[in-house]
C-alpha positions as CSV (number, residue, x, y, z in Angstrom):
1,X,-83.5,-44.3,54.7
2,X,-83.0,-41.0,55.9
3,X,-79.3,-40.9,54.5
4,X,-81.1,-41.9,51.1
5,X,-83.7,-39.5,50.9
6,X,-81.0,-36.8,51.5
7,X,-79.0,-37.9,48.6
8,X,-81.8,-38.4,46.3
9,X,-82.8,-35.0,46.8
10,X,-79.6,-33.7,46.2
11,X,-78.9,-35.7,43.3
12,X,-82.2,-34.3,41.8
13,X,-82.0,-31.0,42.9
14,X,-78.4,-30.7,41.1
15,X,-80.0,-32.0,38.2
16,X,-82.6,-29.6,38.1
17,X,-80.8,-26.3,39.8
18,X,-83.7,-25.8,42.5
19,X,-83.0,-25.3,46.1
20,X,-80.3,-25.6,47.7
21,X,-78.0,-25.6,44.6
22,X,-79.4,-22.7,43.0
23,X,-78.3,-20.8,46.4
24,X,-74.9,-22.2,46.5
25,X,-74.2,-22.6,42.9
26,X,-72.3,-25.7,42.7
27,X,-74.8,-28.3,41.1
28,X,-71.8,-30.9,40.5
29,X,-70.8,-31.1,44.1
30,X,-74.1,-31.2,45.5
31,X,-75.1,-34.1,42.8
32,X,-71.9,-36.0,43.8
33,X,-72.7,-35.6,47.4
34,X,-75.6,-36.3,46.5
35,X,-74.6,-40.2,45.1
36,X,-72.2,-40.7,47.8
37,X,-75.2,-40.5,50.5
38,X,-77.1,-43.1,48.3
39,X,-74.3,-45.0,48.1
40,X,-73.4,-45.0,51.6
41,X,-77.3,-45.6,52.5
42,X,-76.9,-48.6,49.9
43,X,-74.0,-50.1,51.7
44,X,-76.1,-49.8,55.1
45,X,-79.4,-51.6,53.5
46,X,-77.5,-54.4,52.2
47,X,-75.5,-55.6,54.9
48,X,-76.0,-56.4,58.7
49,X,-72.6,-56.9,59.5
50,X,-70.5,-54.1,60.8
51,X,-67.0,-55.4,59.2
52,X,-68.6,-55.0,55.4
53,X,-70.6,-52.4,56.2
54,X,-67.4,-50.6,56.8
55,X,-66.0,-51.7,54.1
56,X,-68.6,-50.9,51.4
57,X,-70.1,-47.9,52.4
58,X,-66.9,-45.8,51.3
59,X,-66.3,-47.8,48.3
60,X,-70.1,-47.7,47.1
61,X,-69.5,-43.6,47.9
62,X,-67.2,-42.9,46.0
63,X,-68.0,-44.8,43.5
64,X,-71.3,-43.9,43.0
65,X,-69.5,-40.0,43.2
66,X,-67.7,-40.9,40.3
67,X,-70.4,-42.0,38.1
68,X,-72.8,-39.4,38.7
69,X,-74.8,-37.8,35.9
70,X,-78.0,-37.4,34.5
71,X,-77.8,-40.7,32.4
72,X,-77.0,-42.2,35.8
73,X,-79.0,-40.9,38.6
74,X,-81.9,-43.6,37.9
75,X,-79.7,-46.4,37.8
76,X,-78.5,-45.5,41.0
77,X,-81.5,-44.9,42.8
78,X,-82.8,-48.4,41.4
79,X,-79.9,-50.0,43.0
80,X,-80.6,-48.4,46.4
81,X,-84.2,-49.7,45.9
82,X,-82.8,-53.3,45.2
83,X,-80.8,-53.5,48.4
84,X,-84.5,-51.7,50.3
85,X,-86.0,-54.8,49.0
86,X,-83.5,-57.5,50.1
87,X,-83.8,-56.0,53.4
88,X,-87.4,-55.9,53.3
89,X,-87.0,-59.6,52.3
90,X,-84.7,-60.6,54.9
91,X,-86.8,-58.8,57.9
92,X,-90.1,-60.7,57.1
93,X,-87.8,-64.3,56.5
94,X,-86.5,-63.2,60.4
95,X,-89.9,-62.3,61.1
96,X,-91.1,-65.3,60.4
97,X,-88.8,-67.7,61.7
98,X,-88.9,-65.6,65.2
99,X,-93.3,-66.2,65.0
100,X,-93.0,-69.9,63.5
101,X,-89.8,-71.7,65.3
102,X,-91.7,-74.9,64.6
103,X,-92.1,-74.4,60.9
104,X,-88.3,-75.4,59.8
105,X,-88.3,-78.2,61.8
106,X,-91.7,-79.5,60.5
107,X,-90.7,-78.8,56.9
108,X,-87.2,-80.7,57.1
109,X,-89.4,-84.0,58.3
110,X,-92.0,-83.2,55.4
111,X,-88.8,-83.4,53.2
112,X,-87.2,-86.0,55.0
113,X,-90.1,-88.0,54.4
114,X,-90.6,-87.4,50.7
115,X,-86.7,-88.4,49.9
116,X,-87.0,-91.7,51.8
Protein backbone atom coordinates (compact mmCIF):
# COMPACT_ATOMS: atom_id res chain seq x y z
CA UNK A 1 0.00 0.00 0.00
CA UNK A 2 2.85 2.12 0.74
CA UNK A 3 4.36 1.54 -2.88
CA UNK A 4 0.72 2.83 -3.97
CA UNK A 5 0.39 5.78 -2.06
CA UNK A 6 3.77 6.87 -3.39
CA UNK A 7 2.82 6.60 -6.91
CA UNK A 8 -0.57 8.20 -6.51
CA UNK A 9 1.03 11.08 -5.14
CA UNK A 10 3.36 11.39 -7.75
CA UNK A 11 0.99 10.83 -10.38
CA UNK A 12 -1.14 13.73 -8.97
CA UNK A 13 1.40 15.89 -8.02
CA UNK A 14 2.74 15.81 -11.85
CA UNK A 15 -0.62 16.52 -12.87
CA UNK A 16 -0.96 19.43 -10.79
CA UNK A 17 2.91 20.80 -10.59
CA UNK A 18 2.98 20.90 -6.67
CA UNK A 19 5.77 19.54 -4.68
CA UNK A 20 8.21 17.72 -5.54
CA UNK A 21 7.76 18.38 -9.33
CA UNK A 22 7.61 21.97 -9.18
CA UNK A 23 11.24 21.66 -7.50
CA UNK A 24 12.59 19.36 -10.00
CA UNK A 25 10.76 20.35 -13.00
CA UNK A 26 10.10 17.23 -14.77
CA UNK A 27 6.22 16.61 -14.24
CA UNK A 28 6.32 13.74 -17.06
CA UNK A 29 8.87 11.67 -15.32
CA UNK A 30 7.60 12.02 -12.03
CA UNK A 31 3.92 11.09 -13.40
CA UNK A 32 5.40 8.09 -15.21
CA UNK A 33 7.20 7.01 -12.11
CA UNK A 34 4.50 7.84 -10.66
CA UNK A 35 2.17 4.87 -12.66
CA UNK A 36 4.99 2.46 -12.60
CA UNK A 37 4.79 2.36 -8.55
CA UNK A 38 0.91 1.82 -8.95
CA UNK A 39 1.49 -0.58 -11.25
CA UNK A 40 4.04 -2.46 -9.48
CA UNK A 41 1.83 -2.13 -6.15
CA UNK A 42 -1.03 -3.57 -8.51
CA UNK A 43 0.98 -6.52 -9.48
CA UNK A 44 1.79 -7.18 -5.58
CA UNK A 45 -2.09 -6.85 -4.47
CA UNK A 46 -3.18 -9.24 -6.93
CA UNK A 47 -1.09 -12.05 -6.65
CA UNK A 48 0.35 -14.25 -3.70
CA UNK A 49 2.61 -16.20 -5.71
CA UNK A 50 6.13 -15.03 -6.07
CA UNK A 51 6.68 -16.58 -9.84
CA UNK A 52 3.73 -14.09 -11.28
CA UNK A 53 4.43 -11.59 -9.01
CA UNK A 54 7.61 -11.39 -10.78
CA UNK A 55 6.40 -11.56 -13.74
CA UNK A 56 3.62 -8.85 -13.62
CA UNK A 57 4.92 -6.30 -11.66
CA UNK A 58 7.38 -5.04 -14.50
CA UNK A 59 4.98 -5.61 -17.15
CA UNK A 60 1.99 -3.71 -15.21
CA UNK A 61 5.07 -0.92 -14.79
CA UNK A 62 5.76 -0.19 -17.70
CA UNK A 63 2.79 -0.44 -18.94
CA UNK A 64 1.03 1.64 -16.84
CA UNK A 65 4.31 4.27 -17.68
CA UNK A 66 3.32 4.18 -21.04
CA UNK A 67 -0.26 5.06 -20.64
CA UNK A 68 0.04 7.72 -18.29
CA UNK A 69 -1.89 10.96 -18.65
CA UNK A 70 -4.41 13.04 -17.29
CA UNK A 71 -7.29 11.13 -19.12
CA UNK A 72 -5.65 8.11 -17.49
CA UNK A 73 -4.66 8.57 -14.05
CA UNK A 74 -8.24 7.59 -12.65
CA UNK A 75 -8.48 4.57 -14.51
CA UNK A 76 -5.39 3.53 -13.17
CA UNK A 77 -5.89 4.23 -9.67
CA UNK A 78 -9.40 2.28 -10.04
CA UNK A 79 -7.58 -0.67 -11.20
CA UNK A 80 -5.17 -0.61 -8.12
CA UNK A 81 -8.42 -0.37 -6.04
CA UNK A 82 -9.87 -3.46 -7.88
CA UNK A 83 -6.90 -5.71 -7.12
CA UNK A 84 -7.14 -3.86 -2.93
CA UNK A 85 -10.47 -5.42 -3.02
CA UNK A 86 -9.75 -8.92 -4.31
CA UNK A 87 -7.28 -9.04 -1.72
CA UNK A 88 -9.40 -7.76 0.81
CA UNK A 89 -11.83 -10.54 -0.44
CA UNK A 90 -9.48 -13.24 -0.44
CA UNK A 91 -8.02 -12.47 3.28
CA UNK A 92 -11.54 -12.63 4.95
CA UNK A 93 -12.43 -16.11 2.54
CA UNK A 94 -8.80 -17.30 4.36
CA UNK A 95 -9.99 -15.81 7.41
CA UNK A 96 -12.76 -17.55 7.57
CA UNK A 97 -11.86 -20.91 6.57
CA UNK A 98 -8.86 -20.67 9.22
CA UNK A 99 -11.99 -19.70 12.19
CA UNK A 100 -14.61 -22.18 10.65
CA UNK A 101 -12.67 -25.56 9.44
CA UNK A 102 -15.92 -27.34 10.05
CA UNK A 103 -18.05 -25.08 7.85
CA UNK A 104 -16.88 -26.65 4.31
CA UNK A 105 -17.26 -29.90 5.39
CA UNK A 106 -20.81 -29.27 6.82
CA UNK A 107 -21.85 -27.39 3.64
CA UNK A 108 -20.66 -30.25 1.07
CA UNK A 109 -23.07 -32.82 3.25
CA UNK A 110 -25.92 -30.05 3.22
CA UNK A 111 -25.38 -30.22 -0.62
CA UNK A 112 -24.70 -33.75 -0.78
CA UNK A 113 -27.94 -34.15 0.72
CA UNK A 114 -30.00 -31.85 -1.38
CA UNK A 115 -28.67 -33.59 -4.84
CA UNK A 116 -29.55 -37.15 -3.58
Amino acid sequence: MAIATAGIFLMRAALTLTTPVDLTGMPGLAGSTGAALVGVATALTASRSRTVRTITAPGLAIGYALVFTHDTTTALTIGYLIALTWWGIRLTAQTMRLAFPTTATALHRLLDRANG
